[in-house]
C-alpha positions as CSV (number, residue, x, y, z in Angstrom):
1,X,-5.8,-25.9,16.0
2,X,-4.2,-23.5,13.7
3,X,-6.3,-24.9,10.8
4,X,-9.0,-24.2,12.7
5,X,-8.3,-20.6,13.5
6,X,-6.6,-19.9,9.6
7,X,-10.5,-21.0,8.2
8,X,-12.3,-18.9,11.1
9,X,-10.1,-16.2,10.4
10,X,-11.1,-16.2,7.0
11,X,-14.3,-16.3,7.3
12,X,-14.4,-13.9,9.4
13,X,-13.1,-11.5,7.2
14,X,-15.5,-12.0,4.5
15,X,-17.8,-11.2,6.9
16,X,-16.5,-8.5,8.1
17,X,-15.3,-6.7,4.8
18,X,-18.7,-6.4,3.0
19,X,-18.8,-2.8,2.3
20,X,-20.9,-0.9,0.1
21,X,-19.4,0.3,-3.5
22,X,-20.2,3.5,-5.3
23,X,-18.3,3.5,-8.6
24,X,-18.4,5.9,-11.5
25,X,-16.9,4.7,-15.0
26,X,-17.0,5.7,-18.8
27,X,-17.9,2.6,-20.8
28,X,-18.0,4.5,-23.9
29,X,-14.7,7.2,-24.1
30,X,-15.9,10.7,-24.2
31,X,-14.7,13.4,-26.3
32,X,-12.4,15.9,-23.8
33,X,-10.7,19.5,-25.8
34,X,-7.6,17.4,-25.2
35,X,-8.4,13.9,-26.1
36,X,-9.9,11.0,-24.3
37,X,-10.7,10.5,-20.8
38,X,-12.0,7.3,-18.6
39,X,-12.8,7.9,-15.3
40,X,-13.3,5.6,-11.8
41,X,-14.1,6.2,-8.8
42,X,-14.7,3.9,-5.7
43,X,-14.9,4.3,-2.4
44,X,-15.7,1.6,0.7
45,X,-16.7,1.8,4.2
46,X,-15.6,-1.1,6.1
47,X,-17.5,-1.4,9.8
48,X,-17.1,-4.2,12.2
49,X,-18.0,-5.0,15.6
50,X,-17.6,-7.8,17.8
51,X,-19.3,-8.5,21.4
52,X,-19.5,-10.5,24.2
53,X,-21.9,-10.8,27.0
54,X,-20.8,-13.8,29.9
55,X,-19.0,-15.3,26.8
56,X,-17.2,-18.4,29.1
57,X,-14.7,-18.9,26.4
58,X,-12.7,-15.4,26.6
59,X,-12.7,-12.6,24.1
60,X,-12.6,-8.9,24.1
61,X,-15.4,-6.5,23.1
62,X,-13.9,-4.1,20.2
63,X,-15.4,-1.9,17.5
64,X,-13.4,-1.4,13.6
65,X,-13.7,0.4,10.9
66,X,-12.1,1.2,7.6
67,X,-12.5,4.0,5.0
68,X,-10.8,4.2,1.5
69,X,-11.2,5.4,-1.6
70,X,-9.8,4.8,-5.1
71,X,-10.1,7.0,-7.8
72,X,-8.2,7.1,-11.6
73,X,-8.2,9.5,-14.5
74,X,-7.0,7.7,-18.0
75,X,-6.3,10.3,-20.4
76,X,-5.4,8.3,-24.2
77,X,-5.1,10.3,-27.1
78,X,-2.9,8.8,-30.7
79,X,0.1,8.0,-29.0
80,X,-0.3,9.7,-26.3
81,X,-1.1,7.9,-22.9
82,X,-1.7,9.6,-19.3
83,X,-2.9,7.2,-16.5
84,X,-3.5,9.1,-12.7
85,X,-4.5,7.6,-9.7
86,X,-5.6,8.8,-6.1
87,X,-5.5,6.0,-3.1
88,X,-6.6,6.6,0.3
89,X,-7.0,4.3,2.9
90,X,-8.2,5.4,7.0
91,X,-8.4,2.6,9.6
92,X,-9.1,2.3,13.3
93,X,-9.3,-0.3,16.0
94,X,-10.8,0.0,19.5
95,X,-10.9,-2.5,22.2
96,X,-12.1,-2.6,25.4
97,X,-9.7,-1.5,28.3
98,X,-7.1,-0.5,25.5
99,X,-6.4,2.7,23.4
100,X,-7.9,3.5,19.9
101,X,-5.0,2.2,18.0
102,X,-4.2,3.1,14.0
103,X,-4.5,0.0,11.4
104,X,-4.2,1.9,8.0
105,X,-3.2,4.8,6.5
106,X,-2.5,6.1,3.4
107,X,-2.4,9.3,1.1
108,X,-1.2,8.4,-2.3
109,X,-0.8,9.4,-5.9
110,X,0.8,8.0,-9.1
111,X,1.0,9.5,-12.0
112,X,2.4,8.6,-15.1
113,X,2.8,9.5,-19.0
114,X,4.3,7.8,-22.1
115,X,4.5,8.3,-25.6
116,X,4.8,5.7,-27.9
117,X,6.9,6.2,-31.5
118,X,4.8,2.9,-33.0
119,X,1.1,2.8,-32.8
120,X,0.8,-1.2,-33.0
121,X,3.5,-1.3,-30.3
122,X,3.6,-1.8,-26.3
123,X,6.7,-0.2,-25.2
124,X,6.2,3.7,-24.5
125,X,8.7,6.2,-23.1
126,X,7.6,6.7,-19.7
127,X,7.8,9.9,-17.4
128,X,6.5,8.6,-13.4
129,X,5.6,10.9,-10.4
130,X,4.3,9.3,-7.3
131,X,3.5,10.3,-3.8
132,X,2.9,8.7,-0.5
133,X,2.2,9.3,3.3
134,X,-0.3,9.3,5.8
135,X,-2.7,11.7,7.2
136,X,-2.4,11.1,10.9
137,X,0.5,10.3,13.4
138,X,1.8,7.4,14.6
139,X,2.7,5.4,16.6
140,X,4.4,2.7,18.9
141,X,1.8,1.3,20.9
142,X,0.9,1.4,23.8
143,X,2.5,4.1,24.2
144,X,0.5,7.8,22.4
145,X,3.1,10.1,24.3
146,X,5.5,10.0,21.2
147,X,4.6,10.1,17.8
148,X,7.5,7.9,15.4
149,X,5.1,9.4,12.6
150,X,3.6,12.2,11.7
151,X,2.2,14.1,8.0
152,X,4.7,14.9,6.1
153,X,6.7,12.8,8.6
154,X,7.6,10.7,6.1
155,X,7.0,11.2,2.8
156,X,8.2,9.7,-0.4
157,X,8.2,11.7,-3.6
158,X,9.7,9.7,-7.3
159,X,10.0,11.1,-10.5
160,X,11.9,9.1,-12.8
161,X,12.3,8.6,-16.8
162,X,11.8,4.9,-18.2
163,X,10.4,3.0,-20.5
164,X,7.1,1.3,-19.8
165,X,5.5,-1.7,-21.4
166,X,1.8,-1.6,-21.5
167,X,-0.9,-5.0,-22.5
168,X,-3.9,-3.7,-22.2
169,X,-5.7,-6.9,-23.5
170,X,-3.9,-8.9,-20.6
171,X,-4.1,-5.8,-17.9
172,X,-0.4,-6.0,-17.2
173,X,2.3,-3.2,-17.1
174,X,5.6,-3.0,-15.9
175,X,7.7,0.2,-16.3
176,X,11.8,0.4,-15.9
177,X,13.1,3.6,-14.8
178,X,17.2,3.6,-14.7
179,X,17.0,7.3,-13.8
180,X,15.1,7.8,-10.7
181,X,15.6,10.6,-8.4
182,X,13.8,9.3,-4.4
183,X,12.8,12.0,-1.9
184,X,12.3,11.2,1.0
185,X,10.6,14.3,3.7
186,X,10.7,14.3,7.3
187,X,9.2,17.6,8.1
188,X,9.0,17.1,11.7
189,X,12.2,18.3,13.6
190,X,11.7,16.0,16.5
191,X,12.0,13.0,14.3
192,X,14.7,14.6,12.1
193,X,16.6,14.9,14.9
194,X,16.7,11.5,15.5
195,X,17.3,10.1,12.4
196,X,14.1,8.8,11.4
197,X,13.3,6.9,8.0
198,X,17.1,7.5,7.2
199,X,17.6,11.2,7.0
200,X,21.0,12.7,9.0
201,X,20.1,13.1,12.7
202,X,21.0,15.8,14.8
203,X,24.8,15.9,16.1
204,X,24.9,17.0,20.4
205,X,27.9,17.7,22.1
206,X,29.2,15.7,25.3
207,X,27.0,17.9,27.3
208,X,24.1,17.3,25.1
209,X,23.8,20.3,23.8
210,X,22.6,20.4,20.5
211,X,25.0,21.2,18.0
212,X,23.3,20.7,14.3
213,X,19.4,20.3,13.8
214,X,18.7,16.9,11.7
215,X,18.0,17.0,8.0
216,X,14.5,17.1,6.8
217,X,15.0,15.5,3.6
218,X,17.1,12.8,2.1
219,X,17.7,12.6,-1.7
220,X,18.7,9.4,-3.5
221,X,18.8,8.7,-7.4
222,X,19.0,5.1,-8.3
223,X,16.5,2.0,-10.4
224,X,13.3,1.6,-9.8
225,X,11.3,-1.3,-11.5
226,X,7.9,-1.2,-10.9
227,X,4.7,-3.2,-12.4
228,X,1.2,-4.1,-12.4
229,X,-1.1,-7.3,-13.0
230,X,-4.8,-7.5,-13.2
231,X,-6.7,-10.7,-13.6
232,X,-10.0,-12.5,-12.8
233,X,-9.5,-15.6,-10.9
234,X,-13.1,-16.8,-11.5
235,X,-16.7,-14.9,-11.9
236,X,-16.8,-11.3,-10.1
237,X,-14.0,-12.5,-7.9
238,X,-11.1,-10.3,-9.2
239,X,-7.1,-9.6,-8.3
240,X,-5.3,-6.7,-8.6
241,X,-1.1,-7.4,-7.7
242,X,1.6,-4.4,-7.7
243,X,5.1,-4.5,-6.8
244,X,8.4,-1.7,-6.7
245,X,11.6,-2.5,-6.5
246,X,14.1,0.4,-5.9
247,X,17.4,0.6,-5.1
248,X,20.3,3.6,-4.8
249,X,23.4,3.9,-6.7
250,X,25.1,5.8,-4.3
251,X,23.9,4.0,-0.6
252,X,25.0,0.7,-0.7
253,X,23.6,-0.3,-4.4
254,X,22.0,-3.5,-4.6
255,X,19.9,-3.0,-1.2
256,X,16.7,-3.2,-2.4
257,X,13.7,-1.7,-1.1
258,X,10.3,-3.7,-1.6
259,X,6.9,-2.8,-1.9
260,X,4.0,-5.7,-2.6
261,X,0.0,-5.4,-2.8
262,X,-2.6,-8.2,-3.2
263,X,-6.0,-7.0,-3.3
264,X,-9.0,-9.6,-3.7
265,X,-11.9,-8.4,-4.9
266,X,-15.0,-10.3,-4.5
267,X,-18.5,-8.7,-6.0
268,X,-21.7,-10.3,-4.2
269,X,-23.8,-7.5,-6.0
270,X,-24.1,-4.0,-7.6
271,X,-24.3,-2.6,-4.1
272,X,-21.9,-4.7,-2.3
273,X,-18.6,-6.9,-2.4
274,X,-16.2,-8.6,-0.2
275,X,-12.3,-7.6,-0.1
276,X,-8.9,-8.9,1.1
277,X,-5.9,-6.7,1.3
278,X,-2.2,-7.8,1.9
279,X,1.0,-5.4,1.5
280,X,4.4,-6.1,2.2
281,X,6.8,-3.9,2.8
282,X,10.9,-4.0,3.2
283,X,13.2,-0.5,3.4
284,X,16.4,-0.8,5.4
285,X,16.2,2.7,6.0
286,X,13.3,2.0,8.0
287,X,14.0,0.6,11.8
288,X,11.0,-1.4,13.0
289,X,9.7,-1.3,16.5
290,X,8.5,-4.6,18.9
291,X,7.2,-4.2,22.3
292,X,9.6,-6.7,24.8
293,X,8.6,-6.6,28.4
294,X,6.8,-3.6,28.2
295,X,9.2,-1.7,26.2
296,X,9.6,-0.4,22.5
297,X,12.6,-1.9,20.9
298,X,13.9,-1.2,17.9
299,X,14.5,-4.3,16.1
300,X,15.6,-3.2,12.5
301,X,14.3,-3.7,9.3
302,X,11.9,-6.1,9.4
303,X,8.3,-7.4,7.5
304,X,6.0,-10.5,8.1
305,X,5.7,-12.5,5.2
306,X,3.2,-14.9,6.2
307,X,-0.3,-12.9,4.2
308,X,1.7,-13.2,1.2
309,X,2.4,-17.1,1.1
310,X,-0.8,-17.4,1.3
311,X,-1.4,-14.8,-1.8
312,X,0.2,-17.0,-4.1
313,X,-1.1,-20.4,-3.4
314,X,-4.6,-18.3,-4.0
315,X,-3.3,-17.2,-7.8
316,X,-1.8,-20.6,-8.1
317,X,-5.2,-21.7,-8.0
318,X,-6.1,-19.0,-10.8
319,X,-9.5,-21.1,-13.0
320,X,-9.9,-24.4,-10.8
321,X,-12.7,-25.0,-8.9
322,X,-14.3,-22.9,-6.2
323,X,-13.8,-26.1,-3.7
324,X,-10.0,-25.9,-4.1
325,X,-10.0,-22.4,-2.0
326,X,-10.9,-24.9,1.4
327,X,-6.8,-25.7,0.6
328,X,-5.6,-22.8,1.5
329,X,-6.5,-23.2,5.6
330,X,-6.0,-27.0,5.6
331,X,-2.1,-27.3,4.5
């Protein structure tokens, strides 16, 4: 039965994920007052609805949708190399008889620059800035009367100084930072003051009085590895894989927070293509919430691990035939 539901599940979301594509690229490099520039932009709009009408075998009427948008700037000039990125991701789900509920959000930028001392070779010294969180709140559903999330409520900031190696022929990067400072911002007292996404919480007395507001912001300096790997499975079908690892001097060193993406891209046309996203994500600072009987838990650090299993038995199948894919949902 699982089999069955892994290959519906699939197809479903080929189905589901056909979006229309509108991107913007320099084939030839253009001449910029401060060097070179290349320039992307996409942006998707993922809709889907499902309905039933005296449907005997069960099922629940719902509507979906998902907006994102990807945009880089490449600056490369002699030795000199500047890459930028914007990612944005919005998504909702709406069922009958149940709230609108959250399933993506992101507001994120990367930046980095590196200069290279040899102009045959890969390695450059590497300055990164990035930036994540979300642009609505959160939260633990079904209940919408508290937020655990908010704007701002977090937000990660790293800057760092590395070295970064760079392939362009084989799209592959991977950048080593030994001197990264991690910010983290809570900028909403009501979950500083409870200690969210590891900043100090408030202290109260016996009474419950409130003694000493929680911190906003957290500050940790540690290693952060990060890296990228582009590659095309088979024709238009393409895969784009990131990871970070970080991890603190100071707080228990050797704790390592994770961060993994898969994104499958699949072109049908000019207009249109198909996508599948996984991410996984692991930070101890970060205390999960499960719903038990009704209630909201906390349950610690915790990720599902299944989407990416899955991820690489599909690279593992990187140039075989098409056929082969019918594995995945049948093992």
């Amino acid at each position: 039965m699982k089999k069955i539901i892994y290959l519906f599940t699939f197809l479903l979301l080929i189905a589901s994920q056909l979006h229309a594509q509108e991107k913007e690229k320099d084939t030839n490099e253009k001449k910029h007052p401060i060097g070179y520039w290349e320039r992307s932009n996409t942006v998707g709009l993922d809709l889907t609805q499902v309905s039933f009408v005296n449907w005997n075998a069960g099922g629940q009427n719902s509507v979906s949708a998902l907006a994102k948008g990807h945009f880089t700037r490449k600056l490369t000039k002699g030795r000199l190399l500047w890459n930028n990125e914007l990612i944005t991701r919005y998504g909702f789900n709406k069922q009958v008889d149940r709230e609108t509920r959250k399933t993506d959000d992101v507001f994120q930028i990367n930046s980095t620059a590196g200069y290279r001392t040899d102009s045959i070779s890969n390695w450059y010294y590497s300055a990164k800035f990035n930036f994540i969180t979300q642009f609505t709140n959160g939260y633990a559903y079904p209940d919408k009367t508290k937020p655990i999330s908010k704007p701002f409520a977090p937000a990660y900031l790293f800057l760092g100084l590395g070295t970064e190696y760079v392939d362009k022929v084989n799209n592959f990067n991977v950048y080593l930072s030994p001197f990264t400072a991690k910010l983290t911002l809570v900028l909403d007292q009501m979950l500083a003051n409870q200690g969210s996404y590891g900043v100090e919480k408030a202290v109260y007395d016996e009474a419950g009085n409130l003694v000493r507001l929680g911190e906003k912001t957290r500050t940790e300096f540690g290693i952060l590895v990060s890296g990228q790997y582009k590659t095309q499975l088979w024709d238009n079908i393409n895969l784009d894989t990131r990871a970070s690892l970080y991890t603190d001097y100071l707080n228990r060193f050797g704790n390592i927070d994770v961060d993994l993406q898969a994104n499958l891209n699949m072109k049908v046309n000019k207009y249109v293509q198909a996508s599948i996203f996984a991410h996984l994500i692991y930070d101890d600072d970060i205390k999960a919430v499960r719903e038990v009987d009704g209630q909201n838990v906390k349950i610690g650090p915790h990720s599902v691990k299944t989407n990416f299993r899955y991820w690489f038995k599909l690279y593992l199948l990187n140039k075989k035939k098409f056929s082969q894919l019918a594995e995945l949902f049948f093992i």
